[in-house]
C-alpha angles and dihedrals in degrees: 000000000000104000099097096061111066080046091054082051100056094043091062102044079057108051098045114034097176088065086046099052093045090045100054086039097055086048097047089047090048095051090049091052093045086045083051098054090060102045092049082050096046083056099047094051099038083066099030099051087155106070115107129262095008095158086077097058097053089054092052083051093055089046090045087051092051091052092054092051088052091061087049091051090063100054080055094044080059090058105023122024103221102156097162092060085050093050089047094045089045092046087055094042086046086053094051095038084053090042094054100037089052084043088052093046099048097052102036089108090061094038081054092060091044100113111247121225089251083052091046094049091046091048091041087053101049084045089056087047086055105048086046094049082048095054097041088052088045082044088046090048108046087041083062105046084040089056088046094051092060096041080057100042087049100048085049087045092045086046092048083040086048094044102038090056094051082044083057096042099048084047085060097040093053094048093048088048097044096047095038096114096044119132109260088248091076095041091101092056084058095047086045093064086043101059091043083058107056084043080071091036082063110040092056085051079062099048093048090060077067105038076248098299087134136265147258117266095217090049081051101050087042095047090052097041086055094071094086105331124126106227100196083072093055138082131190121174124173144109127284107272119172112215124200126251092262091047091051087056101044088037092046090058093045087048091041092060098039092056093040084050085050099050099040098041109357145067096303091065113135081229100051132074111221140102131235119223121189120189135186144200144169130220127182093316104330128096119223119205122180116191109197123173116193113199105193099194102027138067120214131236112215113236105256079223146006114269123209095281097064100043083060089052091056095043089052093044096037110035110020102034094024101219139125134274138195127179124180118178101211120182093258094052144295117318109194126172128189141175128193131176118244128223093207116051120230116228 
């Protein structure tokens, strides 16, 4: 009973063209969009073998491609009536269009809780809040127990300042009251003490400036020439170098009794005529200081031994520093050199 359609068919592929070419062009376009879809989804998932149920997609894929085929089959039905193939090719496309719409609809519940990219971007969002609430608390924190670290730091460094000037104090009291009744012969060695004291007086004054982190050589020199020295006669070049805390002490006590040298027997007495000029470098991680008086009217004796004072310049060079020292008593004034390590290097 089916004899009179293919040639109805025929009849009317004959008799209008225009209907047959579109027809046959919208098929072939279709089938190359539906061939497309597949091909887009084999190459995401091939690369993304992590997203979930992909399985289904593939499967989508394969249902997409037979619908495509279907709408070539029909540009070759116009030129070779093969109706069996069609039925074929439509029975397997009817078979994966059933498979992936009972596969869609089965697990719809699960493609509902799937998180959408509107979902991912709120919840990354509120993730990113939430690390950076979580830094600035840990900044906050840590901001806090630092500053009370150095509140604390600072109250332990005031009491040691406190108690190492009333140390120093009580050291100058008890001298003054055990040698009150000496003969005024020894009262220079007294004063003396005395003086070495307040050179350490004031070279903690300087380290305290720093919550003893160190001090500047050029602010120590400065702070024991200052006990008597005039400065105008005085000259002191060199670069900025930063000492420690151990280096200011053992330094304040070489620079004291050079300077006191100088104003009781050498170029800074009130009665000579001279300058003294005091010069610094620094190479690789040594300091280098040269102390060089220059009398201009008066020609120096050289001291027949080393007193006290400069037995306590070569201990503090030497031994605690352990650096190297040089004197040369020329007819014009003292020449000293002197080189030391130092523990923080100087850019």
């Amino acid at each position: 009973m089916w004899e009179w359609i293919i040639p109805l068919a025929e009849m009317c592929r004959l008799s209008d063209p225009a209907v047959f070419w579109l027809r046959n062009v919208s098929d072939f376009l279709i089938g190359a969009a539906y061939a497309l879809i597949p091909f887009g989804l084999a190459s995401f998932l091939s690369e993304r073998r992590d997203v979930e149920f992909g399985w289904l997609a593939w499967l989508f894929a394969l249902f997409i491609a037979l619908c495509g085929l279907t709408h070539w089959m029909h540009i070759y039905l116009g030129f070779f009536p093969h109706y069996t193939a069609e039925a074929y090719l439509k029975a397997a496309t009817a078979l994966a269009s059933l498979t992936t719409a009972g596969a869609v609809i089965g697990l719809l519940p699960e493609i509902k809780r799937l998180p959408t990219p509107a979902m991912l971007r709120r919840e990354h969002a509120k993730r990113i809040e939430a690390e950076v609430a979580l830094r600035e608390a840990l900044e906050q924190r840590t901001t806090e127990e630092l500053r009370k670290h150095i509140e604390t730091q600072d109250l332990l460094i005031n009491e040691l300042n406190h108690r190492v000037k009333n140390t120093l104090a009580s050291v100058q009291a008890i001298a003054r009251m055990s040698f009150k009744g000496i003969s005024p012969e020894s009262r220079p060695n007294l004063d003396a003490f005395q003086a070495r004291l307040l050179a350490l007086s004031a070279a903690h004054n300087l380290l305290n400036e720093t919550n003893w982190n160190g001090a500047s050589f050029e602010d120590l020199l400065k702070a024991e020439l200052r006990f008597g020295a005039d400065m105008s006669r005085v000259t002191l070049e060199g670069p900025d170098v930063e000492l420690t805390a151990r280096e200011t002490v053992s330094l304040a006590l070489v620079i004291h009794e050079l300077a006191t040298n100088s104003m009781k027997h050498g170029v800074l007495r009130p009665d000579v005529t001279g300058r003294l000029a005091i010069s610094w470098s620094v190479e690789g991680s040594r300091l280098h200081c040269r102390w060089e008086a220059h009398h201009e009217n008066t020609t120096i004796t050289p001291p027949t031994r080393q007193g006290f004072g400069f037995q306590m310049i070569r201990r503090a060079i030497e031994r605690e520093l352990g650096g190297d020292l040089a004197l040369d008593w020329l007819p014009e004034g003292l020449r000293l050199r002197f080189s030391v390590p130092l523990e923080r290097i100087t850019s």
